[in-house]
N, C-alpha and C positions, 0 to 999 in steps of 0.2 A: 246529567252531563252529556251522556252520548246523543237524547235529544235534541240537546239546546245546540251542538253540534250539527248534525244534520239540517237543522231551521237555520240555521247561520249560514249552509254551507248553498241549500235553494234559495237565501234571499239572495244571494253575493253573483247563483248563477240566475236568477231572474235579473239580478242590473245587468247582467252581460246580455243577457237576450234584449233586452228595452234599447239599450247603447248599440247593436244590431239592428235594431227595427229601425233605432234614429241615425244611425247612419245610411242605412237603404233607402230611408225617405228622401237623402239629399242626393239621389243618381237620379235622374232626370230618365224620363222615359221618352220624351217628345210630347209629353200630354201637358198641360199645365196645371198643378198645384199650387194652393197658397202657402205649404209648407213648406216648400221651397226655397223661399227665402229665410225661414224664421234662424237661420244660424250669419243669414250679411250682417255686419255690423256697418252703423253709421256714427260720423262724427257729430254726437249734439252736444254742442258749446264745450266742448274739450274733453268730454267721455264719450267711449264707445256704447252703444247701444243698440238692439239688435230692431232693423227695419220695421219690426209688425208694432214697434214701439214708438215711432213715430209717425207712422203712415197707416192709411186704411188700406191691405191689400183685397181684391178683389180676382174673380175671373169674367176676363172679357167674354172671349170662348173657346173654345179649346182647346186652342195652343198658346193665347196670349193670357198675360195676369196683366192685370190696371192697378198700380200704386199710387196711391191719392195720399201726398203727405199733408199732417195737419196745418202745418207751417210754410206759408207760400216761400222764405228764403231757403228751405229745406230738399227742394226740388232737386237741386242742383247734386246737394252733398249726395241726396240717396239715389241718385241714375247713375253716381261715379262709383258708392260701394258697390250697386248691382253688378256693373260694369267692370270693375275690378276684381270680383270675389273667384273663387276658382269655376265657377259654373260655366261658363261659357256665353252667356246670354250679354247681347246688344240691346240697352234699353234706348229710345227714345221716346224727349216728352213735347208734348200738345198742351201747354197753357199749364197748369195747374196737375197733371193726370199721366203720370211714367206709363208707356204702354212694354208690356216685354214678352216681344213673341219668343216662343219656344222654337228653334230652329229641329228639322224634322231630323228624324236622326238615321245616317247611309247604314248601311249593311254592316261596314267595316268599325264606324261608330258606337254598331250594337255589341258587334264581338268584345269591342276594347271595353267596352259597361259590362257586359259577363264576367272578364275578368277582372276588371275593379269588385265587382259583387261578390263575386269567390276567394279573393281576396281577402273582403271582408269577414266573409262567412268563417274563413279559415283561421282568423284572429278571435274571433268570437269560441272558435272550440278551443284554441290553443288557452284563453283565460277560463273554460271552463273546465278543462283537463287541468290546469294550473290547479282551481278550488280544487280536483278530486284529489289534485295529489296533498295539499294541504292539510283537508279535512284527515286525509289515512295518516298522514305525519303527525298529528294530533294524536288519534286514535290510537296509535303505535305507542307516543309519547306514555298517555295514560295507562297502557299494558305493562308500559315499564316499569312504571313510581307504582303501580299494583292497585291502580281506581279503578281499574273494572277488572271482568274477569276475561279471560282466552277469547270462550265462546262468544260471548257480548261484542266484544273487537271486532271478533271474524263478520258476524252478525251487520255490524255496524257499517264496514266494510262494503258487503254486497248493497248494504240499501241505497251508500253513498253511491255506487256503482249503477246503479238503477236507476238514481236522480241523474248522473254525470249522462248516462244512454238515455232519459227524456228531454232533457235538452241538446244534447247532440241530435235528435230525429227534429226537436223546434227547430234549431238553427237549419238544418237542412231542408225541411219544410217551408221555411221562408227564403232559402235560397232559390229552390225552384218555383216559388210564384213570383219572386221579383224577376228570375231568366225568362219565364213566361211572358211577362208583363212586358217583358225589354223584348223580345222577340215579335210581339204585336206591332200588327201596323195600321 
C-alpha cells in the first residue's frame, strides 16, 4: 500500500514537471522553434485542430518558421490562428508558404518572460506541494483505520518528502535555463 502510494504520488508529480516543460516551450525566446506553434489551433471544416495538423511547419532561419499548409484554401484560416493566438507573432504569406518571423525581443520584453516563467514555475511547485500534501493525508488516513504501522507512516512520510525536494530542485532547475535562455541574445 505505502508503495503503490509513493509510485502514484512521482507519476502525478512527473505530469507536473512534463506540463512545466510544456508550458516553457510556449515562451518564445526570439529564436524560432517548430514547437512553437504545436498548441494554435485552426479551423478545419468546423473542428479545431492544432496547426502541425494541417500544415508542414518548418525553420527558415533563425528567427523565422515557414508553414506550408497542405491545403492551398487553408492558407488563409492558419496565418489568422497564428495571428490571433496569444504569441504575439505577425505572419505573412508568399503564394502557398506562411513566413513567421520571430520579432527580437527588448530588454523590457525579457524581464516581463522571466516573470511569466516564474510564474509558471511557481504553479508547478504549488501542484507538487498539493500531491505532498495528499499523498501524507493518505498516509495519515491509513495510521488511523490501523493499515500500517507508526514507524511505516513516519517512514513513508520522509521518502514522499524526498520525492516533493527532487522535483522542487527539477522544477527549479528548468526555471533557471529557460531565464538563461531568455536572457541570451
Amino acid at each position: 500500500m505505502i508503495a503503490e502510494l509513493k509510485k502514484t504520488a512521482e507519476a502525478k508529480m512527473q505530469k507536473s514537471l512534463e506540463a512545466l516543460k510544456n508550458d516553457l516551450l510556449k515562451i518564445r525566446t526570439g529564436r524560432a522553434h517548430t514547437g512553437l506553434l504545436d498548441h494554435v489551433m485552426v479551423d478545419y471544416y468546423g473542428s479545431p485542430v492544432p496547426v502541425n495538423q494541417v500544415a508542414n511547419i518548418t525553420l527558415v532561419d533563425a528567427r523565422t518558421l515557414g508553414v506550408q499548409p497542405w491545403e492551398k484554401n487553408m492558407v488563409q484560416k492558419v496565418e489568422k490562428a497564428i495571428r490571433d493566438s496569444d504569441l504575439g507573432l505577425n505572419p505573412a504569406s508568399q503564394g502557398d508558404l506562411i513566413r513567421v518571423p520571430m520579432p527580437a525581443l527588448t530588454e523590457e520584453r525579457r524581464k516581463e518572460m522571466i516573470k511569466v516563467v516564474k510564474n509558471e514555475g511557481e504553479g508547478a511547485k504549488v501542484a507538487i506541494r498539493n500531491l505532498r500534501r495528499d499523498a501524507n493525508t493518505h498516509l495519515k488516513d491509513a495510521l488511523k483505520k490501523g493499515d500500517i504501522p507508526e514507524d511505516d507512516e513516519r517512514r513513508a512520510q520522509d521518502d514522499v518528502q524526498k520525492l516533493t525536494d527532487k522535483y522542487i530542485a527539477e522544477v527549479d532547475k528548468m526555471l533557471a535555463a529557460k531565464e538563461a535562455e531568455l536572457m541570451q541574445i
